[in-house]
C-alpha positions in Angstrom: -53.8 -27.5 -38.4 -55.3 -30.8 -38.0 -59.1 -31.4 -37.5 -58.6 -32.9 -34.0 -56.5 -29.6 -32.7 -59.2 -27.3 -34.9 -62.1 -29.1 -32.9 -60.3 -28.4 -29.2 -59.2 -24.7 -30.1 -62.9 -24.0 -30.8 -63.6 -25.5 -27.1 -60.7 -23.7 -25.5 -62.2 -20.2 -27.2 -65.6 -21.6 -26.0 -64.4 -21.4 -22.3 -62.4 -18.2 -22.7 -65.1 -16.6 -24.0 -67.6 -17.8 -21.2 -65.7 -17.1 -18.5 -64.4 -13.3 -19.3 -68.1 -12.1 -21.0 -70.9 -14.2 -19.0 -72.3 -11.9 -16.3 -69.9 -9.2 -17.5 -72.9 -6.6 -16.7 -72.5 -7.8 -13.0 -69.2 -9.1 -11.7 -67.2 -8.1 -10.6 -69.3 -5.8 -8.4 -69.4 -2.0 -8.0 -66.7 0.1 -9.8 -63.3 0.6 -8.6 -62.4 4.3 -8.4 -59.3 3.7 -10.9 -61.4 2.1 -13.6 -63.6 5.1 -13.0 -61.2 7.5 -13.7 -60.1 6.1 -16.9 -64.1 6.5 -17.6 -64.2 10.3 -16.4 -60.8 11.2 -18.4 -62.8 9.1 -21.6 -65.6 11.5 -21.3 -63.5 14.2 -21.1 -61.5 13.9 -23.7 -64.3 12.7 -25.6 -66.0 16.2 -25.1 -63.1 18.2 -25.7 -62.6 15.9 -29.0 -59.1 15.5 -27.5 -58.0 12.0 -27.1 -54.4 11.5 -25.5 -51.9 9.0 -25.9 -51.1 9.6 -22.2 -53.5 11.1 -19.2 -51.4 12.6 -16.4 -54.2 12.2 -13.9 -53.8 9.2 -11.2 -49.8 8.6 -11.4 -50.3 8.6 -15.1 -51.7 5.9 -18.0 -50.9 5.4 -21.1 -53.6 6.5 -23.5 -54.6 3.9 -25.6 -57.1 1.4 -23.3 -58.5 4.7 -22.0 -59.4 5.6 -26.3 -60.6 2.9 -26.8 -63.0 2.8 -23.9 -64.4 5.6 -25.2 -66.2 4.1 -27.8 -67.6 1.2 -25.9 -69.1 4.4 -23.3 -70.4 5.8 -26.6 -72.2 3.0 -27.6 -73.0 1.6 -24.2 -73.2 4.8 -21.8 -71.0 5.6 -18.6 -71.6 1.8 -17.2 -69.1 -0.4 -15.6 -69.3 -3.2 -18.2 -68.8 -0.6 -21.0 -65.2 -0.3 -19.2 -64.6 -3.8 -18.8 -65.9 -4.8 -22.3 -63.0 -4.1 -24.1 -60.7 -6.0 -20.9 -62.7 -9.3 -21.8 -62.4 -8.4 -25.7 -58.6 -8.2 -24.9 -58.0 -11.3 -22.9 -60.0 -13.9 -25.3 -57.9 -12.6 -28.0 -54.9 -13.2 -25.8 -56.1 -16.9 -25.5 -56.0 -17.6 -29.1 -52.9 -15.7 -30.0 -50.8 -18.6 -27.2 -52.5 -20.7 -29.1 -50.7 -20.2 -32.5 -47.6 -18.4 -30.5 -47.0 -21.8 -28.5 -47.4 -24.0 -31.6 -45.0 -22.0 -33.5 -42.2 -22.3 -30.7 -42.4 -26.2 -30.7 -43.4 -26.7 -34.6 -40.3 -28.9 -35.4 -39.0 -29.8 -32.1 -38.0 -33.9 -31.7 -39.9 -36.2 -30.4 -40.7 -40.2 -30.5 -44.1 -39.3 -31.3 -45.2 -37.7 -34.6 -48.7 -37.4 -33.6 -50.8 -38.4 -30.7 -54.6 -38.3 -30.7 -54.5 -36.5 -34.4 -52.5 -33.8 -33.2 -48.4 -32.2 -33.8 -46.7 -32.4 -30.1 -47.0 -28.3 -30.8 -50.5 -28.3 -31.7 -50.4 -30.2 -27.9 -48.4 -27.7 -26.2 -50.2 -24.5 -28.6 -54.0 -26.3 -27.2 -52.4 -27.0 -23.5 -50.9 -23.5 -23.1 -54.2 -21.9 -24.6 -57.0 -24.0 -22.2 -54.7 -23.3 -18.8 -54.9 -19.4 -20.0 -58.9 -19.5 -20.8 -58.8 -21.4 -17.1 -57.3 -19.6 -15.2 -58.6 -17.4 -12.4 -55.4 -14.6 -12.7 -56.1 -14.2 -16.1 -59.6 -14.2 -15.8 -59.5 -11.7 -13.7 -58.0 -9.1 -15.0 -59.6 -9.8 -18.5 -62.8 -8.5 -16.7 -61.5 -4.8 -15.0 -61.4 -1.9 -16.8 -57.2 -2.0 -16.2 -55.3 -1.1 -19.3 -52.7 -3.9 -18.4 -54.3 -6.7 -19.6 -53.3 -4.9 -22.7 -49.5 -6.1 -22.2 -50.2 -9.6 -22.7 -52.1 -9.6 -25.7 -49.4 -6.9 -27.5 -46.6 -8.8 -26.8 -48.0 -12.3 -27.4 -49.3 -11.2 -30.8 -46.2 -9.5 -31.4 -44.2 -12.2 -30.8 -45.9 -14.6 -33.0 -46.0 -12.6 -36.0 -42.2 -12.5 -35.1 -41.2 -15.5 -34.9 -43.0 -16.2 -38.6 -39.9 -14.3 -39.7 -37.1 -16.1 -37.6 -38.9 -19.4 -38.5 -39.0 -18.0 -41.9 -42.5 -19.3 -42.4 -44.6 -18.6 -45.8 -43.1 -16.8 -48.3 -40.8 -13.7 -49.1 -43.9 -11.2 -49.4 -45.5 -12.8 -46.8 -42.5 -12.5 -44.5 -42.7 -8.2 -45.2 -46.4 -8.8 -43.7 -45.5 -10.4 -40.7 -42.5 -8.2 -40.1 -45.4 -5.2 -40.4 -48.0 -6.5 -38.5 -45.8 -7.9 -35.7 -43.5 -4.3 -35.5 -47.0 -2.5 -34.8 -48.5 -4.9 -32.3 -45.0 -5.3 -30.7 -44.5 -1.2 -30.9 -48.4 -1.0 -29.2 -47.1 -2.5 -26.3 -45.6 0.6 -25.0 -48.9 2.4 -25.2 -50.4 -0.8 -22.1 -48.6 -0.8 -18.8 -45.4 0.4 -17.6 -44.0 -3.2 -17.0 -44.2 -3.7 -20.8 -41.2 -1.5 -21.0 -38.5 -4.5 -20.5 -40.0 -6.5 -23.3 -37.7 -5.8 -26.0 -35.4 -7.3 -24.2 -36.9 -10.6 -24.8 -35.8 -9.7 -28.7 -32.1 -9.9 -27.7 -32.0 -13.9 -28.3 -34.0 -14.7 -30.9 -32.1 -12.0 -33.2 -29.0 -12.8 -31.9 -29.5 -16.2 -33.0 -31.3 -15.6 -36.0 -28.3 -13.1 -37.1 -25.8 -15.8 -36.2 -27.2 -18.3 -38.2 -28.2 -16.0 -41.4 -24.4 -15.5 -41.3 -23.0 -18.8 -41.4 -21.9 -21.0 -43.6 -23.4 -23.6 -43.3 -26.9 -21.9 -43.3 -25.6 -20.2 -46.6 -25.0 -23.6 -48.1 -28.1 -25.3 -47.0 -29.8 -22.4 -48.4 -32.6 -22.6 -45.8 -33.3 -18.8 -46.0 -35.1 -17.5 -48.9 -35.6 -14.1 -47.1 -33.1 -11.5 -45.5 -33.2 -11.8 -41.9 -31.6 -8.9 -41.5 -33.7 -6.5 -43.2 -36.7 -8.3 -42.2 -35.5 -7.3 -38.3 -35.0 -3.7 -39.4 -38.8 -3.9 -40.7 -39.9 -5.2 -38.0 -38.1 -2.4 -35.2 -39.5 0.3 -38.3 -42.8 -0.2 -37.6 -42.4 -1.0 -33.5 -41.1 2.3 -33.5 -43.6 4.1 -35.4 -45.8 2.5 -33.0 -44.2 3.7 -30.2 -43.5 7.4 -31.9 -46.3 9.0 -30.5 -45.6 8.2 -26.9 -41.9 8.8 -27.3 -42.4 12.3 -28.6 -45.1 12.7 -25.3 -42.1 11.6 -23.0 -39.9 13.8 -24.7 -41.8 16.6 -23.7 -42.9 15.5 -20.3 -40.0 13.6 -19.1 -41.7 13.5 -15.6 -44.2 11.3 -16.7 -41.8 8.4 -18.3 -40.5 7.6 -14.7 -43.2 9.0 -12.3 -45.0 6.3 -11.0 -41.6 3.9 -11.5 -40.1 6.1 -8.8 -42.5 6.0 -6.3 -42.6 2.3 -6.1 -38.7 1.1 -6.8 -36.8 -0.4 -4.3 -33.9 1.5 -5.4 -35.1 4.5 -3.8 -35.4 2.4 -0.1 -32.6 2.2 2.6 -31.9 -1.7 2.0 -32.4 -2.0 -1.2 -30.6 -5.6 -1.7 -32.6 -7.0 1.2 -36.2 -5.6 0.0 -35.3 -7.3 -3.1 -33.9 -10.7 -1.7 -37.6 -10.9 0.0 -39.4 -9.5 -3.5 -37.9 -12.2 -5.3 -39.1 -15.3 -2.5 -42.8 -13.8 -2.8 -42.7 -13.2 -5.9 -41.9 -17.0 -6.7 -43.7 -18.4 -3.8 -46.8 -16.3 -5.5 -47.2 -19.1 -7.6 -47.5 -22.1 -5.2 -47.7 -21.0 -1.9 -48.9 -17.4 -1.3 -50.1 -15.0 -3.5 -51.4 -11.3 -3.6 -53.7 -10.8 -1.3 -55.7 -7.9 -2.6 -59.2 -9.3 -3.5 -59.7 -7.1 -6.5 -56.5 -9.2 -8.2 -57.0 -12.9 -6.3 -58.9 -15.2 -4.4 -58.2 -14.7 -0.7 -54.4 -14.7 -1.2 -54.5 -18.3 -2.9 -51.5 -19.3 -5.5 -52.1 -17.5 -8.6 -51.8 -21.0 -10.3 -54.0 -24.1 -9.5 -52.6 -27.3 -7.8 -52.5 -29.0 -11.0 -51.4 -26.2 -13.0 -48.3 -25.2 -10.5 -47.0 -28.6 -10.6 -47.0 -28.5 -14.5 -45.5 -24.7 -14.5 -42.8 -26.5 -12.3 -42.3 -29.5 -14.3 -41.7 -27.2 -17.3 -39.3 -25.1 -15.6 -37.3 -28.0 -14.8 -37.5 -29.3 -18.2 -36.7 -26.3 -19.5 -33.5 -26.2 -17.7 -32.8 -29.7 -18.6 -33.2 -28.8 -22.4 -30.7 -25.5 -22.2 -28.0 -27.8 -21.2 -28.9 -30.1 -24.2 -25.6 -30.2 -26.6 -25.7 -27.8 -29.7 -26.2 -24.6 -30.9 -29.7 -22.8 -30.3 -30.1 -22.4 -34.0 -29.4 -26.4 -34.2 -31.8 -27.4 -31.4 -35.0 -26.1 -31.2 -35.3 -27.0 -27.6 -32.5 -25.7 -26.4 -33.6 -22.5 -28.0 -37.1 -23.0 -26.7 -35.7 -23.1 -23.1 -33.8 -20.5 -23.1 -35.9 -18.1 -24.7 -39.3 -19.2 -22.3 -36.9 -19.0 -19.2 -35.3 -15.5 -20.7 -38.9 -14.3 -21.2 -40.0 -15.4 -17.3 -37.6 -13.9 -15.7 -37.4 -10.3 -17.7 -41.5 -10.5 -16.9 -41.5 -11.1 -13.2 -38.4 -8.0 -13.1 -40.7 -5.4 -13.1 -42.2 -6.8 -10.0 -39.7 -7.8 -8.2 -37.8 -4.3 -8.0 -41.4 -2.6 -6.9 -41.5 -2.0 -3.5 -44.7 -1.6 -2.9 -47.8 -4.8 -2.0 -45.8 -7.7 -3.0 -46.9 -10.2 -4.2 -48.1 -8.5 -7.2 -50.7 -10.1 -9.7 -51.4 -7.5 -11.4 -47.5 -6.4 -12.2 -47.2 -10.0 -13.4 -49.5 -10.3 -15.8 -47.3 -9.5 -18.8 -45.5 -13.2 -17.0 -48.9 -14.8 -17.5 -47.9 -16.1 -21.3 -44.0 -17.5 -20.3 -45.8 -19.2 -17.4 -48.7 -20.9 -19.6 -46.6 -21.9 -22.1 -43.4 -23.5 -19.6 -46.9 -25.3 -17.7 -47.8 -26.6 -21.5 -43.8 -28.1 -21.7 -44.3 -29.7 -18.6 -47.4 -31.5 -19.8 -46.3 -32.3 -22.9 -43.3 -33.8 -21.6 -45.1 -36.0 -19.3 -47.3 -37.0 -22.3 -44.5 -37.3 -24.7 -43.2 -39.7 -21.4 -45.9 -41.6 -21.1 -46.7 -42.4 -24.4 -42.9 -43.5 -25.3 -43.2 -45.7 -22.3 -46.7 -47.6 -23.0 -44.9 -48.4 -26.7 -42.0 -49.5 -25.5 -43.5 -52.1 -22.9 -46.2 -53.1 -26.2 -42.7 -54.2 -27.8 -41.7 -56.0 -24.5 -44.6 -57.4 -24.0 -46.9 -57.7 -27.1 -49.3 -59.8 -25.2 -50.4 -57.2 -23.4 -51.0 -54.6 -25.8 -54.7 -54.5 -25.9 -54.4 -53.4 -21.8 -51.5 -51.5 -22.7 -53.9 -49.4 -25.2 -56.6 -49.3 -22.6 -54.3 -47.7 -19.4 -53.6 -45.2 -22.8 -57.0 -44.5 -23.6 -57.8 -44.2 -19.8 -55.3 -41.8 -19.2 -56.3 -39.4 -22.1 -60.0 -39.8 -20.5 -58.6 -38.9 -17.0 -56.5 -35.7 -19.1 -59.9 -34.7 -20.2 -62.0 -35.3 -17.1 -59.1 -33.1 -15.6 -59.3 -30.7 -18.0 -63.5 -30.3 -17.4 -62.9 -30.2 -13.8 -60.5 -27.2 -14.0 -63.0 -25.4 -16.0 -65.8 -26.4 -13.8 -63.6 -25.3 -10.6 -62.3 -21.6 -12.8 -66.0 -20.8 -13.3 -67.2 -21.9 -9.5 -64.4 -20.0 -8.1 -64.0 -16.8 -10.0 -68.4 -16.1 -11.6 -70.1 -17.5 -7.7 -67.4 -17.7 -4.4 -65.1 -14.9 -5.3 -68.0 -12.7 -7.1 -70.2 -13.0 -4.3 -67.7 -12.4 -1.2 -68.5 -9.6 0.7 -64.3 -8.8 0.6 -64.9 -8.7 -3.6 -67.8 -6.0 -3.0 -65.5 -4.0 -0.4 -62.7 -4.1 -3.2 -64.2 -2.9 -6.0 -66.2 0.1 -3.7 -69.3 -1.6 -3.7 -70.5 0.9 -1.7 -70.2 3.6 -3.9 -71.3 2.2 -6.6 -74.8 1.3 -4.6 -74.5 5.0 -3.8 -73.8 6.1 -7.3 -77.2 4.0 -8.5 -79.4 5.8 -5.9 -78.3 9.2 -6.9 -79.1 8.5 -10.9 -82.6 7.7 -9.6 -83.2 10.9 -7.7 -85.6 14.1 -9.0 -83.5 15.7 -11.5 -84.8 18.7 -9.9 -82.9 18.2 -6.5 -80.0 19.4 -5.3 -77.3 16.8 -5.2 -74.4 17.3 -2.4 -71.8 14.6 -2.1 -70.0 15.5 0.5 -65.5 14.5 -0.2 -63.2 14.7 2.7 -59.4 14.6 3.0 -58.8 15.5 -0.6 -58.3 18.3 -2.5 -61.5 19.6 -4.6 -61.6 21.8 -7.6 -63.7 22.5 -11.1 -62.1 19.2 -12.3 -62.6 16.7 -9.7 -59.5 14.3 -9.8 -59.7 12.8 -6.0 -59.9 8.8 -6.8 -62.4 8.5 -4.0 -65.3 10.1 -6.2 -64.5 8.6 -9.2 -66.7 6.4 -9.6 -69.5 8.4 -8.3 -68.7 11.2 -10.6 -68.2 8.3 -13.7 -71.6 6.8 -12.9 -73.7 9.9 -12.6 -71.9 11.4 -15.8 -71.1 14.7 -13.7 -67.0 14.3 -14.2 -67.7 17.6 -16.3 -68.3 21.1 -14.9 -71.0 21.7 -17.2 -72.9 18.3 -16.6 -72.3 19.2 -12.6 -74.6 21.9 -13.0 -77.0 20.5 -15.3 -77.9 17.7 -13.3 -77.2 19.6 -10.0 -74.2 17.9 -8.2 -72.4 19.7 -5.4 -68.8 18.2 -4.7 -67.7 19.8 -1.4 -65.9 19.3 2.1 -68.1 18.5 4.7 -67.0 22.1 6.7 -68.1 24.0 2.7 -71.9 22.1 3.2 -72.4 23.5 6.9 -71.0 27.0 5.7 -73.1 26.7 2.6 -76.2 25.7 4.6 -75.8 27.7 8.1 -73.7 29.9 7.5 -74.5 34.1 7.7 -75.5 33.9 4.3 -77.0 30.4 4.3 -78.4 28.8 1.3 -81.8 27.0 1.3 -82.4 24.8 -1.4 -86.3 23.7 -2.2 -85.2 20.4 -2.4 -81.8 18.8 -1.7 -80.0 15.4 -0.8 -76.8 15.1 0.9 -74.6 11.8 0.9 -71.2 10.9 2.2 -68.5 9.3 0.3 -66.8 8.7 3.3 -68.2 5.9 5.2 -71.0 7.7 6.8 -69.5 10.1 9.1 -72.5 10.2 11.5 -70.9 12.8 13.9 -70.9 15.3 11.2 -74.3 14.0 10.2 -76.1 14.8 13.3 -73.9 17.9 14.3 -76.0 19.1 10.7 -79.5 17.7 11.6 -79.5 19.8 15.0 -78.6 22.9 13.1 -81.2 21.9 10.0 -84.2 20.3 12.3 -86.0 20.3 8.8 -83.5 17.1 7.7 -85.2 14.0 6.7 -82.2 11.0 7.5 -82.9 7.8 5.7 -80.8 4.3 5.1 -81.7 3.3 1.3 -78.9 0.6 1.6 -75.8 0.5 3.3 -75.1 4.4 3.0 -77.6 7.4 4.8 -79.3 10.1 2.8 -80.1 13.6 4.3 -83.0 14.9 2.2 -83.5 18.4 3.0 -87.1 20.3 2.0 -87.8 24.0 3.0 
C-alpha cells in the first residue's frame, strides 16, 4: 500500500470511529424494547450458563450478537451502550474490511492512469468506498443499536475479501489454505447475523464459476498463472463456511419452525396480489436511495434518501458504469471489469431481494443493510471513473496545448482541493445530522421509548425497600416476562429474572391484578409502594385507584406519573 493511501485510510478509520463511539453512552436516546430483549435473554442465559445459537423469543434471533453482548453487560452492566458497544465495534471494522475488499476487486483493472496523487486507481476506489461508508448516516446508524444485523455486513464483507485472495490467487500456496480458512469461517458466521444473510452464497455462484472455468482452460494451463488448486481451495473454503454454519443448521433441524418463522409473516407470497405488492416493493425500494426512504426514525432521518445528494449521484454513476463495463468485449476471467460489473451488480440486486419480497414497512433500511457494501463500492466506481475522466482529459489537452499546462495543472490541483473540501463537508454534515438534529428530535426519543427508559432510570433510584408495581396492559404476563413493551424496563432494572423480581421487589401485573391485589376482599397493604404505567399513563385507571386508596400520593417526576402508596 502506498504511503499516500496508508495516510487517508488512517483518516477514514478516524471518522468511522468518531462517528459510531462518540456519545455512544447517550445517543441514541432511551432503549428500544427489541434491543432490550436481546439484553434480558443475555442475562438469562448468562445465569443459566446457557448461551444459544438461537433465542426463540421475539420472532426469533440468531444467537451470536446476543453472546457476545453478554460480555460487554458483564463488564459494563445492564446499560444501553453495553448493547450498542459491540454494534459500533462491528461497523468500524466493517469500514476497513471495504477498504481492502474494494482494492482487491479493482487491483489490476486498466486504466490511462497508473497512479494519481501517490495512489493505485484501487487504492482510490478501496479509500472512496471506505470514507462514503464511515460517512454515512445509514450505516452509522445501525452501527450504534443493539441490532444483530449490522453483523451481516461485516461477515460477508470480510468473507469476501479473504475470498477473493484465493480467486485472485494472491500470496502464496500456504498462504492461500489461510485465506480459504479464515474467509470459510467469517463467510459461514454470516448465517448466525440476520435472516437476509441467507441469499448470500449466492453471490459465490460467479466468482467460482469463473474461477472454475478458467483453472480449466488451456490457456490458463499454459500461462501457468495458478500455482494453487482452485478447486480444492473452494472446497476449503465451503469446509469451514459450513462448520460455521453447523451449529445453526443442526438448531433448524430440530426446530424447523424457527428457520422460516419470521420469513413467513412478512413475505409477499403469502398476500392476495403478490406480483403487484412486489411491482411497488421494488419502486420504493430503489427510489429509497434518491427520493424516499424509510420513514421509521429509529433507522433514518425523517424519511430522507438513505444516500446523500452527492453520494446518490455517484451510486448512480457507478451503476451506469457498471452496466457499461458488462457489455465490454471478453470473457470475465479476461477483463477484470467486466467481471467487476457483474459481480457488484449480481451482489446489489441478491442484497436488496430480501427486501423487496417483505411485505411489511417498505422502504426498509434496516433489511438493506447487508446492500450497504455493493452500494459503497458501485458509488466508489462512479467516482473513480469520473476521476479516471478527468484526469485522462486535463493530459490530453496538456499535449494539445502545452502552453497551457501550468493552468492545466492548477484546474487539477483545484479539483482535488474541491474533492477534499467535499469530502470534509460530508463528514461535517454525517456528524451534524446523525450526533445533534436527528439525536436530539423529539421523533428519535419517541422511537427508541424514551419514555421508558426515563421511567426505567427513576425506578433504579427508588428505596430498595419499596414495593415496585409496573403495571403491563394488553399483553400476556407470566414468571418469564417476554411482552416487548417491558423490555426495556425489565433490562434496565435487572429484574428480567424471577429471582431478581423478588429481590429488588418488582411486581409486573395487569392493571385489573393491582386493584384486586390492593382492594380486593383480601387486599394487600404494602408499607411502602410505587406504582407506574408502561402504557402511556392511563389516568382513568389512575384516579378510578386513588378514590379507592385516598392514602395515594400522585406525582409527575418527568413525563410519566408515580402513585406512591404509604400505610
Amino acid at each position: 500500500m502506498s504511503r499516500n493511501a496508508k495516510i487517508l485510510l488512517a483518516a477514514v478509520m478516524l471518522i468511522a470511529a468518531f462517528t459510531r463511539f462518540w456519545h455512544i453512552t447517550a445517543t441514541p436516546p432511551g432503549l428500544y424494547p427489541d434491543e432490550a430483549m436481546n439484553g434480558n435473554n443475555a442475562v438469562e442465559a448468562m445465569a443459566e450458563r446457557h448461551l444459544k445459537v438461537f433465542y426463540p423469543d421475539n420472532n426469533g434471533r440468531e444467537g451470536l450478537f446476543i453472546n457476545i453482548q453478554s460480555l460487554f453487560i458483564s463488564a459494563f452492566g445492564n446499560e444501553p451502550w453495553a448493547l450498542r458497544l459491540p454494534s459500533a465495534i462491528f461497523g468500524t471494522l466493517t469500514v476497513l474490511g471495504l477498504f481492502f475488499l474494494a482494492e482487491l476487486l479493482f487491483r489490476g483493472v486498466k486504466t490511462p492512469h497508473e497512479k494519481l496523487a501517490g495512489m493505485r486507481p484501487s487504492e482510490i476506489i478501496g479509500l472512496a468506498a471506505a470514507f462514503f461508508t464511515a460517512a454515512s448516516f445509514w450505516h452509522i446508524n445501525f452501527s450504534r443499536i443493539g441490532f444483530r444485523a449490522i453483523m451481516a455486513p461485516f461477515f460477508l464483507t470480510w468473507g469476501l475479501y479473504f475470498f477473493f485472495r484465493v480467486y485472485k490467487n494472491v500470496g502464496s500456496a500456504n498462504s492461500q489454505i489461510f485465506f480459504a480458512a479464515v474467509g470459510g469461517l467469517l463467510f459461514g458466521l454470516g448465517a448466525h447475523s440476520y435472516i437476509a444473510y441467507r441469499i448470500a452464497p449466492l453471490l459465490l455462484a460467479l466468482p467460482i464459476w469463473t474461477g472454475l472455468k478458467a483453472y480449466y482452460s488451456k490457456a490458463e494451463e499454459q500461462s501457468g498463472r495458478r500455482e494453487g488448486c482452485f478447486p480444492c481451495m473452494v472446497a476449503f473454503f465451503f469446509f469451514f463456511a459450513f462448520i460455521a454454519v453447523l451449529p445453526l443448521g443442526i438448531y433448524f433441524l430440530k426446530h424447523p419452525g424457527d428457520f422460516l418463522g419470521r420469513t413467513s409473516q412478512i413475505s409477499i407470497f403469502t398476500e392476495t396480489s403478490p406480483i403487484e405488492l412486489l411491482a411497488i416493493n421494488t419502486a420504493k425500494t430503489i427510489g429509497m436511495f434518491w427520493v424516499y426512504g424509510d420513514g421509521n426514525w429509529r433507522h433514518n432521518f425523517a424519511a430522507a434518501p438513505e444516500l446523500a445528494p452527492p453520494v446518490g449521484i455517484f451510486f448512480l454513476l457507478g451503476i451506469i458504469f457498471a452496466l457499461k463495463s458488462f457489455f465490454l468485449r471478453g470473457s470475465f476471467a479476461k477483463v477484470p471489469e467486466k467481471f467487476n460489473a457483474a459481480f457488484l451488480l449480481l451482489w446489489l440486486f441478491l442484497m436488496l431481494a430480501p427486501v423487496v419480497i417483505s411485505s411489511e414497512h417498505l422502504p426498509h433500511a434496516l433489511r438493506a443493510i447487508i446492500a450497504i457494501p455493493p452500494v459503497m463500492i458501485l458509488t466508489a466506481f462512479g467516482l473513480w471513473v469520473i476521476i479516471d475522466k478527468t484526469a485522462w482529459w486535463l493530459k490530453k489537452q496538456k499535449n494539445v496545448y502545452p502552453d497551457f499546462s501550468v493552468q492545466l495543472d492548477r484546474i487539477g490541483k483545484e479539483l482535488a482541493a474541491g474533492l477534499f473540501l467535499l469530502s470534509i463537508l460530508m463528514t461535517i454534515h454525517a456528524g451534524d445530522r446523525y450526533l445533534d438534529r436527528w439525536a436530539n428530535h423529539p421523533r428519535t426519543d419517541d422511537a427508541f421509548a424514551g419514555r421508558d427508559w426515563r421511567l426505567t432510570q427513576y425506578l433504579r433510584g427508588l428505596d430498595a425497600n419499596a414495593e415496585k408495581y409496573v403495571l403491563i396492559e394488553g399483553e400476556r404476563i407470566d414468571e418469564r416476562i417476554v411482552t416487548i413493551s417491558a423490555q426495556s424496563v425489565l433490562f434496565g432494572t435487572g429484574t428480567f429474572l424471577p429471582d431478581a423480581r423478588a429481590a429488588k421487589k418488582f411486581t409486573y401485573l395487569s392493571p385489573e391484578e393491582l386493584e384486586a391485589r390492593l382492594t380486593g376482599p383480601s387486599a394487600y397493604s404494602p408499607e411502602h409502594a410505587y406504582i407506574v404505567s408502561l402504557k402511556k399513563d392511563n389516568i382513568e385507571f389512575l384516579d378510578k385507584l386513588r378514590e379507592k386508596l385516598p392514602n395515594i400520593i400522585a406525582t409527575a417526576p418527568l413525563d410519566f406519573i408515580v402513585l406512591e402508596l404509604r400505610k
